[in-house]
MARNU-98987 format. One record per residue: residue in three letters; residue number from 1; x, y, z of N, C-alpha, C, CB in turn. Coordinates in nm, 2 decimals. Glycine has a CB too. Example, Ala and Ser with C-alpha at 12.3 -4.5 7.8 and 13.67 -1.06 7.14 Angstrom:
<sites>
SITE residuo num    nxx    nyy    nzz   caxx   cayy   cazz    cxx    cyy    czz   cbxx   cbyy   cbzz
SITE     Ala   1   1.32  -0.57   0.78   1.23  -0.45   0.78   1.32  -0.33   0.78   1.13  -0.45   0.90
SITE     Ser   2   1.28  -0.22   0.71   1.37  -0.11   0.71   1.29   0.00   0.79   1.41  -0.06   0.57
</sites>
This chain:
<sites>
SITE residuo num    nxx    nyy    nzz   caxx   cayy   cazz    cxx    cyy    czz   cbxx   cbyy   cbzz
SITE     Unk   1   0.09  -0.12   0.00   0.00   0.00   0.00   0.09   0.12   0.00  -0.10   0.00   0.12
SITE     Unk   2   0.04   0.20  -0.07   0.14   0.35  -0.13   0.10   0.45  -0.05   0.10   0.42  -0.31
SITE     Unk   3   0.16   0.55   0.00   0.12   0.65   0.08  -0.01   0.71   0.05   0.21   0.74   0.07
SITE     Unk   4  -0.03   0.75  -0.07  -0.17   0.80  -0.13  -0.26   0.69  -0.06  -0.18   0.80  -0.32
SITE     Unk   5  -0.26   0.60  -0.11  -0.36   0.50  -0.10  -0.41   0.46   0.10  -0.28   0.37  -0.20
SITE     Unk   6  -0.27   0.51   0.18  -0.31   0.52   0.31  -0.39   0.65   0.34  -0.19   0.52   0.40
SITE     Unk   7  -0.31   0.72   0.26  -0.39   0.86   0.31  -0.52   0.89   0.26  -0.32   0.99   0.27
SITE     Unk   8  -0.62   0.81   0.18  -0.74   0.82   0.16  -0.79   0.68   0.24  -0.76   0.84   0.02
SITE     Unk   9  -0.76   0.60   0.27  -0.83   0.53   0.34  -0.84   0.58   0.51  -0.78   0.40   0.30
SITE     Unk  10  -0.71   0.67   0.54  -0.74   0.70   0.68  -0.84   0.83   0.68  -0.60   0.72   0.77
SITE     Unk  11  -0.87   0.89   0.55  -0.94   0.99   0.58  -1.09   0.97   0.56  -0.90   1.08   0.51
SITE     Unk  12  -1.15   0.82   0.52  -1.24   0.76   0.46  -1.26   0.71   0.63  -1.21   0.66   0.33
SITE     Unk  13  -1.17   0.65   0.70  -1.19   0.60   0.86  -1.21   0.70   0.93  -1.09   0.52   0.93
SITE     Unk  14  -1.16   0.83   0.93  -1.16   0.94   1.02  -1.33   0.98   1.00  -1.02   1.08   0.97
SITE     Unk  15  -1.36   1.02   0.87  -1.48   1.09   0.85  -1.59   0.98   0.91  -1.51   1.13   0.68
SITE     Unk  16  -1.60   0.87   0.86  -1.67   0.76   0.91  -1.67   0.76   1.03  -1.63   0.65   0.88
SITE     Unk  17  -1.54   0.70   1.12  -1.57   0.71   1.28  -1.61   0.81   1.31  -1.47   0.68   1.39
SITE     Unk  18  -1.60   0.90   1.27  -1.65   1.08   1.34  -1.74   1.11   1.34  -1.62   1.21   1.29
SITE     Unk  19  -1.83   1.04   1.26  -2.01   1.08   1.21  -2.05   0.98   1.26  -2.08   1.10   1.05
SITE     Unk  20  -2.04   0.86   1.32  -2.12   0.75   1.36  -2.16   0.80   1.50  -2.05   0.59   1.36
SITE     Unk  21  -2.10   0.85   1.58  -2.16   0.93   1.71  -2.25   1.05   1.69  -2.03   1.00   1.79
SITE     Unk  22  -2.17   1.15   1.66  -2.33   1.25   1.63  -2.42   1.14   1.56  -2.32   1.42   1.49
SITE     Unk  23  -2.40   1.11   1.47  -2.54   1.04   1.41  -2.63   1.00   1.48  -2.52   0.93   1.35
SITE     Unk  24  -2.62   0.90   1.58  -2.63   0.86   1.68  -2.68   0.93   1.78  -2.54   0.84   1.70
SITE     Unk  25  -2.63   1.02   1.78  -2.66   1.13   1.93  -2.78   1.23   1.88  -2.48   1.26   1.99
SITE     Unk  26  -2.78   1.25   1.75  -2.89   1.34   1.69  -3.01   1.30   1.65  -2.84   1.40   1.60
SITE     Unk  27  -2.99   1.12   1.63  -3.14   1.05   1.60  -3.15   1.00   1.78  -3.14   0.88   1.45
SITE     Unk  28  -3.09   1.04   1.89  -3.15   1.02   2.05  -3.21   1.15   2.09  -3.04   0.98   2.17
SITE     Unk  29  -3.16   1.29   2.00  -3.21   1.43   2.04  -3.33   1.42   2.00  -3.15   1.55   1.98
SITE     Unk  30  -3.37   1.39   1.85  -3.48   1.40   1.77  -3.58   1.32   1.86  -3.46   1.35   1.63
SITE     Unk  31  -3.52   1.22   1.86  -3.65   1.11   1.93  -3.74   1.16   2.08  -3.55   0.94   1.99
SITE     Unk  32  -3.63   1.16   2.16  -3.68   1.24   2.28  -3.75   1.38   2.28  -3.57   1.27   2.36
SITE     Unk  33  -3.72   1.42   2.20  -3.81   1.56   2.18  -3.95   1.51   2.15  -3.76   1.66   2.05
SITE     Unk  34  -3.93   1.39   2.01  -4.06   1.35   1.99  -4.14   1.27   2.09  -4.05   1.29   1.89
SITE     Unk  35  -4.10   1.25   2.17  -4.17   1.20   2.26  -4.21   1.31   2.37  -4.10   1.08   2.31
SITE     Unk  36  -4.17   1.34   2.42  -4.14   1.48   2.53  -4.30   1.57   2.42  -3.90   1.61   2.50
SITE     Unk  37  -4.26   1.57   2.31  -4.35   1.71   2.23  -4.54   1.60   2.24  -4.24   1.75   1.96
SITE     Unk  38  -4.51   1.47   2.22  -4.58   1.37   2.25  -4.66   1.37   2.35  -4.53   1.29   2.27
SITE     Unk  39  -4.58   1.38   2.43  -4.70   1.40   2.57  -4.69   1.54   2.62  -4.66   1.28   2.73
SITE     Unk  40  -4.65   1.65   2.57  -4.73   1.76   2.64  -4.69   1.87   2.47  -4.64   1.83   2.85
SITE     Unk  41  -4.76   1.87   2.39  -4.78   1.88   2.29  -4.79   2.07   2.29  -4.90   1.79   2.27
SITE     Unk  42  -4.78   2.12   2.39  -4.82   2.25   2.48  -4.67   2.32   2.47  -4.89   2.23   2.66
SITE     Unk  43  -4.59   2.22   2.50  -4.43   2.28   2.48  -4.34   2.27   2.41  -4.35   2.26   2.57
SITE     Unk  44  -4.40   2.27   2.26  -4.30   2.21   2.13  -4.21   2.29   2.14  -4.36   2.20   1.97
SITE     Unk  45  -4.25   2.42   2.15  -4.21   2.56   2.16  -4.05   2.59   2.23  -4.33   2.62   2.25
SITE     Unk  46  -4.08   2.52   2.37  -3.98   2.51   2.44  -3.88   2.38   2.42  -4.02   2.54   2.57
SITE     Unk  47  -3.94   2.29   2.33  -3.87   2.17   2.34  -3.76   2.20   2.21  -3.97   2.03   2.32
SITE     Unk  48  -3.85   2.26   2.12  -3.80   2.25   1.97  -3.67   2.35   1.98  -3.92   2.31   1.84
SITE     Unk  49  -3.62   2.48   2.03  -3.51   2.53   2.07  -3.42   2.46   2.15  -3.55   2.63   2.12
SITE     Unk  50  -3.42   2.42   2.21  -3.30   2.35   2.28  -3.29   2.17   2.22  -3.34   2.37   2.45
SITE     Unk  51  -3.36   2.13   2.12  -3.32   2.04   2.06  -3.25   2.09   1.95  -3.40   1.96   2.04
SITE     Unk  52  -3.25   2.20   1.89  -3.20   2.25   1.79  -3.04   2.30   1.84  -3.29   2.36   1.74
SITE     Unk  53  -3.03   2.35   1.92  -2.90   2.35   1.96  -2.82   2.26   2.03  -2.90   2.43   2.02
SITE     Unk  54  -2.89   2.19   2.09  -2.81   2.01   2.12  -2.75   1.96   1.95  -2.98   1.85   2.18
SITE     Unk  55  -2.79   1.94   1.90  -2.82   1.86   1.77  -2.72   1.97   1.70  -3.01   1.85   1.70
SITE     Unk  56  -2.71   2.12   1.69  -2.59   2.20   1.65  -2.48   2.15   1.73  -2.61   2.34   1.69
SITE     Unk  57  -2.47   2.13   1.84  -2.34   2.08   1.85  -2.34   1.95   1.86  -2.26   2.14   1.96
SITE     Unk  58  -2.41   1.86   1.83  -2.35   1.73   1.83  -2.30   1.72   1.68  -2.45   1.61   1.87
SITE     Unk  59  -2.34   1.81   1.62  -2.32   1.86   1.43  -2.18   1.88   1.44  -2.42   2.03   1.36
SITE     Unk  60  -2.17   1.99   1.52  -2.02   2.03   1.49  -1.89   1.91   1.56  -2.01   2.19   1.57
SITE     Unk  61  -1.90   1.79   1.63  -1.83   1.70   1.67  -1.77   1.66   1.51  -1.92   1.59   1.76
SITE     Unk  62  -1.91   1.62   1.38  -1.90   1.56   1.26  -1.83   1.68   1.20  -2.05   1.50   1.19
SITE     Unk  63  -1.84   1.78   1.21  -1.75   1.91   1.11  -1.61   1.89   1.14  -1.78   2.09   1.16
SITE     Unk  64  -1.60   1.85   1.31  -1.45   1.84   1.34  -1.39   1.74   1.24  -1.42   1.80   1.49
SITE     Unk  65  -1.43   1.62   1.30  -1.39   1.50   1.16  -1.35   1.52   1.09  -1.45   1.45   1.09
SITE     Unk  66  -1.47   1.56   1.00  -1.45   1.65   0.85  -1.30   1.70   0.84  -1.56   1.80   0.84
SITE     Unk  67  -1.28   1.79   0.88  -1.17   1.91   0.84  -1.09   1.84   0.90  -1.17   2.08   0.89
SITE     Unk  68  -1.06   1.73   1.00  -0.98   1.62   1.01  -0.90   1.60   0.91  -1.03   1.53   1.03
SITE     Unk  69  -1.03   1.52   0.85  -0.99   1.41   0.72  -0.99   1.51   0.60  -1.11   1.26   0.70
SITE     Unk  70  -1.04   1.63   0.62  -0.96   1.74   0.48  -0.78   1.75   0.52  -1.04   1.95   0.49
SITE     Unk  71  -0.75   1.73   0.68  -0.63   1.77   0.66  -0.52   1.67   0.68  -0.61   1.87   0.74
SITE     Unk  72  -0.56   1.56   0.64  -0.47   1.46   0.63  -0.44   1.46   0.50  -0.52   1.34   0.66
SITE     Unk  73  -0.28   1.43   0.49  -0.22   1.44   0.35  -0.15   1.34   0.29  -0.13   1.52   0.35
</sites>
């Protein structure tokens, strides 16, 4: 295996392992909200802001990755 050929497969593993957690963490934000918004249907209001910003930064964990595996050479 040729250098090139490491250096796209570790940036194919970096992006990968990096997004399987948010992923993860942002279909447990969504869900709970939906359930929470479920039974008191009165506070989507207050639910739907602070799931939006959970979910922003479990986002930005997967950005880190990203520009990770942009800066692998």
């Amino acid at each position: 295996m040729d250098a090139a050929a490491a250096a796209l497969f570790a940036k194919a593993i970096a992006i990968g392992l990096g997004a399987i957690g948010p992923a993860i963490g942002i279909g447990m934000i969504g869900a709970k909200a939906m359930e929470a918004i479920g039974r008191n249907p009165e506070a989507s209001g207050k639910v739907f802001v602070p799931m939006l910003i959970a979910s922003a930064f479990a986002e930005a964990i997967a950005i880190y990755a990203l520009v990770i595996a942009f800066s692998i050479k």
